[in-house]
C-alpha positions as CSV (number, residue, x, y, z in Angstrom):
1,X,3.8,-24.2,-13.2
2,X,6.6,-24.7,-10.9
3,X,5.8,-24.3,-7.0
4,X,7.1,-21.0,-6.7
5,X,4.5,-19.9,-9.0
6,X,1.7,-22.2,-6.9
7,X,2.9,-20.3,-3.6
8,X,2.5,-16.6,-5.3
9,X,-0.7,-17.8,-6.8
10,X,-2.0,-18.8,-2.9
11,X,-0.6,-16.4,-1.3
12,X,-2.7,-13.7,-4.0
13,X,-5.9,-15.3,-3.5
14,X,-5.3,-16.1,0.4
15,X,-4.9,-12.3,1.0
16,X,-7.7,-10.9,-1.2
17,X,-9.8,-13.3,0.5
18,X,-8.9,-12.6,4.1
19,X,-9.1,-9.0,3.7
20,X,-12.4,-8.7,1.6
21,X,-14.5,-11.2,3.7
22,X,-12.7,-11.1,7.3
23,X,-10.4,-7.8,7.6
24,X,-12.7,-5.5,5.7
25,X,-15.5,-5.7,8.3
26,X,-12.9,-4.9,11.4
27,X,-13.3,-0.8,12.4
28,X,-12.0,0.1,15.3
29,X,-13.1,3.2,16.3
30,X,-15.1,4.0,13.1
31,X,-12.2,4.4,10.9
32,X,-9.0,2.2,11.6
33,X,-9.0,-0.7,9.5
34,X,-5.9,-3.2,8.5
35,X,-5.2,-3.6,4.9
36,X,-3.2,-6.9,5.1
37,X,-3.3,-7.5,1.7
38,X,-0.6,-5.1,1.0
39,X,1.4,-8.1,2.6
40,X,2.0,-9.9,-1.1
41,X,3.8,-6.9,-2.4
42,X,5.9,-6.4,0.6
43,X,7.2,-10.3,0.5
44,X,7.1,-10.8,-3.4
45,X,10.5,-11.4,-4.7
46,X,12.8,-9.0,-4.7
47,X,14.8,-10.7,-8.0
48,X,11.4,-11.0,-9.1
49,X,10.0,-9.3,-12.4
50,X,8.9,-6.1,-11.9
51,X,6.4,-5.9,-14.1
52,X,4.7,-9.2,-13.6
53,X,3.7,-7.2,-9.8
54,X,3.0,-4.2,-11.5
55,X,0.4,-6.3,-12.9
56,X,-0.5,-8.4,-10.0
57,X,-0.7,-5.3,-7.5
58,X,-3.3,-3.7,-10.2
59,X,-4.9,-7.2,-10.7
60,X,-5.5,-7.5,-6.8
61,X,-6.3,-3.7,-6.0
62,X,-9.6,-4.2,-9.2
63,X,-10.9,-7.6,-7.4
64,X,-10.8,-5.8,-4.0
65,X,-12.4,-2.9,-5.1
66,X,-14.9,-5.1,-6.8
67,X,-15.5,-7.6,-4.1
68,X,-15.6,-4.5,-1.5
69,X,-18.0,-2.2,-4.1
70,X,-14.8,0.2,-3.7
71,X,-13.8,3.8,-5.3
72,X,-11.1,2.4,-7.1
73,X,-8.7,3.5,-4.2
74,X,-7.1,0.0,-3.3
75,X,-6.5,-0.2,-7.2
76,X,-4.9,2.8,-7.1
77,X,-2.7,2.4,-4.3
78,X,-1.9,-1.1,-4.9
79,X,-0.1,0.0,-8.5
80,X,1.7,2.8,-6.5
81,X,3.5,1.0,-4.4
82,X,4.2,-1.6,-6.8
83,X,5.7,0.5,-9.5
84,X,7.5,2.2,-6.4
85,X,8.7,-0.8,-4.4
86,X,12.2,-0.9,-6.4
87,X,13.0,2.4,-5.3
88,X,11.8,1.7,-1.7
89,X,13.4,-1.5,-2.3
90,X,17.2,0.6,-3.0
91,X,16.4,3.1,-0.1
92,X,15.4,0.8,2.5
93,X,18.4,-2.0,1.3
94,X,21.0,-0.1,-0.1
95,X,23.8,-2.2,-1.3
96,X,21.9,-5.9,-0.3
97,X,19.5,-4.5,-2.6
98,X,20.0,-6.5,-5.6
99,X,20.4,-9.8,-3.5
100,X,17.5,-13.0,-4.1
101,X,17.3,-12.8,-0.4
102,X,19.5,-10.1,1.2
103,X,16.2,-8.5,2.3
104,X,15.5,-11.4,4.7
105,X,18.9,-12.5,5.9
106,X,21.3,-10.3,4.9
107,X,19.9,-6.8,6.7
108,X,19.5,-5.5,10.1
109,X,16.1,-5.5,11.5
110,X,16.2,-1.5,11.0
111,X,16.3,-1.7,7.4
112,X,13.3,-4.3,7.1
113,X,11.3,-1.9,9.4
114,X,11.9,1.1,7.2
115,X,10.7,-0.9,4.7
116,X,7.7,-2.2,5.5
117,X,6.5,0.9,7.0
118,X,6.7,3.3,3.9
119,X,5.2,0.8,1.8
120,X,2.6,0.6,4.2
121,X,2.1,4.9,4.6
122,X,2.5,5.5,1.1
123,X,-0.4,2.6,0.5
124,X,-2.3,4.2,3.0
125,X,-1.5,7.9,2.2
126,X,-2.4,7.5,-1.4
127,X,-5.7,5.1,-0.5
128,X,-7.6,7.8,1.8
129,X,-6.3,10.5,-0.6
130,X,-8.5,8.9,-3.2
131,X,-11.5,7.9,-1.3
132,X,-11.3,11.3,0.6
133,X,-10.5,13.4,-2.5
134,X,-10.1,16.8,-0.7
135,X,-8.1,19.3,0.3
136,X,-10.9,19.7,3.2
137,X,-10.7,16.5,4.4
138,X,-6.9,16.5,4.9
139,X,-6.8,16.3,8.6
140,X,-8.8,13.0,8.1
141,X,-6.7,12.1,5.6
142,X,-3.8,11.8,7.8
143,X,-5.9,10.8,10.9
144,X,-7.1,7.4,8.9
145,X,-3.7,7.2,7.2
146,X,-1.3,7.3,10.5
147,X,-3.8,5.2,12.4
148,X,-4.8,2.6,9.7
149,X,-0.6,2.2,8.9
150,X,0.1,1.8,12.8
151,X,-2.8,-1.4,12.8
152,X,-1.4,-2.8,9.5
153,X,2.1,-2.7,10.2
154,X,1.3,-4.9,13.6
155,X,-0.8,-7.3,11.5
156,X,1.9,-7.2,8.6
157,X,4.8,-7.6,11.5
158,X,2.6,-10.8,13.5
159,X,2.1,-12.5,9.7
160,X,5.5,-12.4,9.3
161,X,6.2,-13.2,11.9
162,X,3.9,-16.7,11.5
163,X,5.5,-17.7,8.5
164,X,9.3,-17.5,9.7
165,X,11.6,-20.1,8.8
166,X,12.8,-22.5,12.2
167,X,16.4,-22.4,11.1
168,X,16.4,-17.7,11.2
């Protein structure tokens, strides 16, 4: 195992732990709550294999729901945005798309931003859709989802922001 696979493998476990034990038990207001753990699949390689985080999103929405006693909601959402990421990925990038790194260093801050947040809305969209199941609850729906993506994205934007290399 070389120790790009050791960093993935830390970084998984890292962020199911912080959000089931730590992040799961913060509600402001009743009903906002940040879902960091979405974080692995925003910074997981971009030349990495698709499938492999297919895998790993499913893998990591099925402990949280487990550890959390969930609906199956995080599992669901988690694979969404995994399977979509490559086409968020080619929206977001355009032509930097297909570069190891051209996410990181190669593109405006506008095109980073655009990417992180419909990760984050389409996470959150497709999360309260299953937990709230519906059609009556569809203001709430959009309540939790627009409030809950607004937290995550700051706590998505400040661990980024943490783990920023000296020489950027």
């Amino acid at each position: 195992m070389n120790r790009d696979n050791l960093i993935v493998v830390f970084q998984f476990f890292l962020l199911l732990f912080l959000q089931s034990f730590l992040l799961n038990n913060i509600n402001f207001f009743g009903y906002i709550n940040p879902n960091l753990y979405i974080l692995f699949i925003i910074i997981y390689r971009l030349d990495g294999n698709s499938t492999i985080l297919i895998l790993l999103g499913f893998v990591l929405g099925l402990l949280l729901d487990l550890l959390t006693q969930g609906s199956g909601g995080h599992t669901i959402a988690t694979l969404t945005i995994a399977f979509l990421r490559p086409f968020i990925v080619k929206f977001s990038f355009g032509v930097n798309y297909d570069l190891p790194m051209g996410m990181i260093k190669g593109s405006p801050f506008s095109q980073r931003l655009v990417y992180m947040l419909i990760i984050i809305l389409i996470h959150h969209l497709v999360l309260y859709s299953v937990i709230y199941f519906s059609f009556t609850n569809t203001l709430t729906i959009i309540k939790n989802t627009i409030f809950s993506s607004l937290f995550t994205f700051v706590f998505v934007y400040i661990s980024l922001g943490l783990f920023k290399d000296k020489n950027d």
